[in-house]
N, C-alpha and C positions, 0 to 999 in steps of 0.2 A: 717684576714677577712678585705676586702677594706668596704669605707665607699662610699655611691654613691657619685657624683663628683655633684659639682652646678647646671651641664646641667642636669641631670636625678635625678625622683623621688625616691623616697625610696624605688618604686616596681622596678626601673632598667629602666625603660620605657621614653624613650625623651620626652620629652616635644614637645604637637604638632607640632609647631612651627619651631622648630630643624629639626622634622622629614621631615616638607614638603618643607623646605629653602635646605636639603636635597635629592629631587628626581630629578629625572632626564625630563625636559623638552622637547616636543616634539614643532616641527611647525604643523597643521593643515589646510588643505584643502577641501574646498565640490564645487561638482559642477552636474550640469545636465546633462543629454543625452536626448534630444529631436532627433525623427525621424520624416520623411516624409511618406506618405504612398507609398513609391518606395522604404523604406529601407534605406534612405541617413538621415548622420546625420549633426547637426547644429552646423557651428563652427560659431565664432566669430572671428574678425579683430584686436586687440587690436591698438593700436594707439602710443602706447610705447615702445612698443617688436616685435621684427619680426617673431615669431611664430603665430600661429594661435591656439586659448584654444576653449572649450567649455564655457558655461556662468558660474561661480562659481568664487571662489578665497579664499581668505585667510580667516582661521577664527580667528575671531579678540577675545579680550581677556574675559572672561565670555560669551561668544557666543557660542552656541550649533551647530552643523552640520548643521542644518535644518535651524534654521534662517541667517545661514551665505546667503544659498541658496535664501531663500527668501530676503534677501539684495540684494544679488547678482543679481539678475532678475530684480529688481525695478531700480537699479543703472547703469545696463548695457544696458537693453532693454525695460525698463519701464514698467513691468509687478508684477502687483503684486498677487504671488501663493503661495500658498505651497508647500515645497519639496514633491515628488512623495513616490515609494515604495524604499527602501534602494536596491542597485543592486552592490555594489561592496564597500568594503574597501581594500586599498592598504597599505601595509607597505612599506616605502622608505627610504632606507640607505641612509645616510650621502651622499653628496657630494655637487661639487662645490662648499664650504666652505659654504654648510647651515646642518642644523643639520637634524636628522632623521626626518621622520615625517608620518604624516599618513593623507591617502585622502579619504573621503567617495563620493562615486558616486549615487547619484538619477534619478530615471526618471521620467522625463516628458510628457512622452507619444509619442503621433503621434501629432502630428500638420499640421493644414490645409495651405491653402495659405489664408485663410483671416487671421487667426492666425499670418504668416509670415508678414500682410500686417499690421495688427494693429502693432507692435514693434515699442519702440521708441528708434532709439539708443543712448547712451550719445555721446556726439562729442567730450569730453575728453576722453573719456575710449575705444568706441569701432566705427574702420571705417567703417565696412561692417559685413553682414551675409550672412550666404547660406546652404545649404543641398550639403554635398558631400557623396560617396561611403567611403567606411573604405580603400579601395587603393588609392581613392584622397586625403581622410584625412591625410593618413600619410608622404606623400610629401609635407604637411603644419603644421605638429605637430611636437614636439620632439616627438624621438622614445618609449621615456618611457608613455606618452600620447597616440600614436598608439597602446601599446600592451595594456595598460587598457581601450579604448576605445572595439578591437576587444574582450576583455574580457567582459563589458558591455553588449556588443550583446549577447554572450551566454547566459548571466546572463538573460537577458530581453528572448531570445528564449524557455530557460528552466526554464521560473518562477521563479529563487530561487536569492537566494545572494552569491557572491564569494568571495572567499578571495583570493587577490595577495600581491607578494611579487617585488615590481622593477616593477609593472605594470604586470607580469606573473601571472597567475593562478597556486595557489598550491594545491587546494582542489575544 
Protein backbone atom coordinates (compact mmCIF):
# COMPACT_ATOMS: atom_id res chain seq x y z
CA UNK A 1 0.00 0.00 0.00
CA UNK A 2 1.64 3.53 -1.14
CA UNK A 3 1.40 6.36 1.31
CA UNK A 4 -0.08 9.59 -0.65
CA UNK A 5 2.96 11.80 -1.87
CA UNK A 6 3.40 15.53 -0.25
CA UNK A 7 1.40 16.80 -3.37
CA UNK A 8 -1.94 15.05 -2.49
CA UNK A 9 -4.23 14.71 0.60
CA UNK A 10 -4.89 11.55 2.41
CA UNK A 11 -8.15 11.41 0.16
CA UNK A 12 -5.73 11.07 -3.17
CA UNK A 13 -7.17 14.43 -4.18
CA UNK A 14 -4.46 17.46 -5.47
CA UNK A 15 -4.31 20.06 -3.77
CA UNK A 16 -6.32 22.92 -5.58
CA UNK A 17 -3.60 24.57 -6.38
CA UNK A 18 -1.75 21.75 -8.21
CA UNK A 19 -4.86 21.04 -9.86
CA UNK A 20 -5.45 24.42 -11.55
CA UNK A 21 -1.47 25.36 -12.17
CA UNK A 22 -2.42 22.18 -13.94
CA UNK A 23 -5.23 22.99 -16.73
CA UNK A 24 -5.01 23.83 -19.81
CA UNK A 25 -5.24 27.69 -20.87
CA UNK A 26 -7.23 29.10 -23.46
CA UNK A 27 -6.96 32.78 -25.28
CA UNK A 28 -10.35 34.60 -25.39
CA UNK A 29 -12.16 36.79 -27.64
CA UNK A 30 -15.66 38.83 -27.73
CA UNK A 31 -16.86 41.14 -30.11
CA UNK A 32 -20.16 42.56 -31.76
CA UNK A 33 -22.22 42.42 -34.92
CA UNK A 34 -23.80 45.69 -35.51
CA UNK A 35 -26.13 45.98 -38.83
CA UNK A 36 -27.65 48.68 -40.78
CA UNK A 37 -31.08 48.45 -41.75
CA UNK A 38 -29.89 47.43 -45.59
CA UNK A 39 -28.41 44.16 -43.89
CA UNK A 40 -24.65 45.55 -43.94
CA UNK A 41 -22.63 44.98 -41.21
CA UNK A 42 -19.96 47.28 -39.23
CA UNK A 43 -16.40 46.81 -39.53
CA UNK A 44 -13.83 48.64 -38.16
CA UNK A 45 -10.35 50.00 -39.53
CA UNK A 46 -7.74 49.01 -36.93
CA UNK A 47 -4.83 51.22 -37.27
CA UNK A 48 -2.07 48.37 -36.46
CA UNK A 49 -3.12 45.39 -38.64
CA UNK A 50 -4.17 45.42 -42.17
CA UNK A 51 -7.19 43.44 -41.59
CA UNK A 52 -10.30 44.94 -41.09
CA UNK A 53 -12.37 43.20 -37.37
CA UNK A 54 -15.54 43.99 -36.02
CA UNK A 55 -15.41 46.20 -32.52
CA UNK A 56 -14.39 43.58 -29.76
CA UNK A 57 -10.89 42.11 -28.82
CA UNK A 58 -9.24 40.40 -26.46
CA UNK A 59 -10.48 39.26 -23.04
CA UNK A 60 -8.15 40.35 -20.68
CA UNK A 61 -7.42 38.39 -17.43
CA UNK A 62 -10.48 38.15 -14.86
CA UNK A 63 -12.80 39.82 -17.55
CA UNK A 64 -15.95 38.16 -18.53
CA UNK A 65 -17.19 38.00 -22.25
CA UNK A 66 -19.57 40.85 -21.74
CA UNK A 67 -17.55 43.34 -20.25
CA UNK A 68 -14.50 42.63 -22.50
CA UNK A 69 -17.47 43.93 -25.18
CA UNK A 70 -18.32 46.70 -23.24
CA UNK A 71 -14.61 47.81 -22.98
CA UNK A 72 -14.24 47.27 -26.28
CA UNK A 73 -16.94 49.78 -27.47
CA UNK A 74 -15.93 52.56 -25.12
CA UNK A 75 -12.26 52.12 -26.24
CA UNK A 76 -12.72 51.70 -29.92
CA UNK A 77 -15.91 53.94 -30.76
CA UNK A 78 -16.52 55.68 -27.67
CA UNK A 79 -19.78 54.16 -26.59
CA UNK A 80 -20.73 52.97 -23.70
CA UNK A 81 -23.44 49.66 -23.83
CA UNK A 82 -23.89 46.63 -23.04
CA UNK A 83 -23.30 43.43 -24.81
CA UNK A 84 -26.41 42.38 -26.71
CA UNK A 85 -27.96 38.78 -26.86
CA UNK A 86 -25.10 35.91 -27.05
CA UNK A 87 -25.24 34.98 -31.17
CA UNK A 88 -22.36 32.70 -31.56
CA UNK A 89 -19.33 30.92 -29.76
CA UNK A 90 -16.46 29.65 -31.79
CA UNK A 91 -13.96 27.17 -30.90
CA UNK A 92 -10.44 27.89 -32.60
CA UNK A 93 -7.47 25.54 -33.00
CA UNK A 94 -4.30 26.35 -32.44
CA UNK A 95 -2.44 28.32 -34.99
CA UNK A 96 -0.01 30.68 -36.16
CA UNK A 97 1.78 29.97 -32.91
CA UNK A 98 -1.11 31.15 -30.65
CA UNK A 99 -2.89 28.76 -28.55
CA UNK A 100 -6.59 27.48 -29.04
CA UNK A 101 -9.05 29.64 -27.96
CA UNK A 102 -12.57 30.61 -27.95
CA UNK A 103 -14.65 33.68 -29.42
CA UNK A 104 -18.19 34.77 -28.22
CA UNK A 105 -20.11 36.94 -30.63
CA UNK A 106 -22.85 39.61 -29.57
CA UNK A 107 -25.21 41.66 -31.11
CA UNK A 108 -25.76 44.87 -31.34
CA UNK A 109 -28.58 45.23 -33.12
CA UNK A 110 -29.43 47.66 -36.22
CA UNK A 111 -28.04 50.86 -35.87
CA UNK A 112 -29.17 54.18 -37.43
CA UNK A 113 -27.03 56.74 -39.22
CA UNK A 114 -27.25 59.04 -36.24
CA UNK A 115 -25.98 56.18 -34.24
CA UNK A 116 -23.13 55.83 -36.99
CA UNK A 117 -22.67 59.71 -36.52
CA UNK A 118 -22.52 59.89 -32.77
CA UNK A 119 -19.03 57.16 -32.64
CA UNK A 120 -16.05 58.46 -31.50
CA UNK A 121 -13.26 56.65 -32.93
CA UNK A 122 -10.00 56.19 -30.87
CA UNK A 123 -7.05 57.53 -33.35
CA UNK A 124 -4.79 54.96 -31.70
CA UNK A 125 -6.93 51.98 -32.16
CA UNK A 126 -9.34 52.52 -35.02
CA UNK A 127 -9.04 54.58 -38.72
CA UNK A 128 -12.36 54.27 -40.14
CA UNK A 129 -15.97 52.54 -39.88
CA UNK A 130 -18.65 51.55 -42.20
CA UNK A 131 -21.45 49.10 -43.05
CA UNK A 132 -20.39 46.55 -45.72
CA UNK A 133 -22.40 43.36 -47.32
CA UNK A 134 -21.08 39.86 -45.85
CA UNK A 135 -19.27 39.66 -49.71
CA UNK A 136 -17.55 42.98 -49.11
CA UNK A 137 -16.80 42.07 -45.63
CA UNK A 138 -14.90 39.14 -46.52
CA UNK A 139 -12.50 40.78 -48.99
CA UNK A 140 -11.33 42.93 -45.80
CA UNK A 141 -11.54 40.17 -42.93
CA UNK A 142 -9.49 37.08 -42.64
CA UNK A 143 -11.32 34.13 -43.95
CA UNK A 144 -11.86 32.64 -40.52
CA UNK A 145 -13.78 36.19 -39.54
CA UNK A 146 -15.92 35.96 -42.83
CA UNK A 147 -17.30 32.50 -42.02
CA UNK A 148 -18.18 33.42 -38.32
CA UNK A 149 -19.49 36.59 -39.46
CA UNK A 150 -21.90 34.75 -42.26
CA UNK A 151 -22.66 32.43 -39.18
CA UNK A 152 -23.73 35.48 -37.02
CA UNK A 153 -26.23 36.30 -39.60
CA UNK A 154 -27.97 33.11 -39.45
CA UNK A 155 -27.62 33.21 -35.88
CA UNK A 156 -29.44 36.74 -35.66
CA UNK A 157 -32.01 35.50 -38.73
CA UNK A 158 -33.14 32.52 -36.78
CA UNK A 159 -33.08 33.90 -33.20
CA UNK A 160 -31.01 31.39 -31.46
CA UNK A 161 -27.19 30.84 -30.65
CA UNK A 162 -24.54 28.79 -32.82
CA UNK A 163 -21.94 27.08 -32.06
CA UNK A 164 -18.67 26.98 -34.62
CA UNK A 165 -15.84 25.34 -34.89
CA UNK A 166 -12.84 27.42 -37.28
CA UNK A 167 -15.56 29.93 -37.69
CA UNK A 168 -17.99 27.09 -39.43
CA UNK A 169 -21.18 26.20 -37.94
CA UNK A 170 -21.41 22.69 -36.42
CA UNK A 171 -24.89 22.73 -34.90
Amino acid sequence: MSTPSSSESATGVLPVEQYVAGLARKRMAAGVLFRDGRGRLLLVEPTYKPNWEIPGGAVEEDEAPWETVRRELYEEIGWDQPAGRLLLVDYVRPQDSRPEGVVFLFDGGVLSDSDVAGMVLHPGEIRSAGFYTLDEAAGKVKPLLADRLAAAFDAVREGTTVLCEQGRRIG
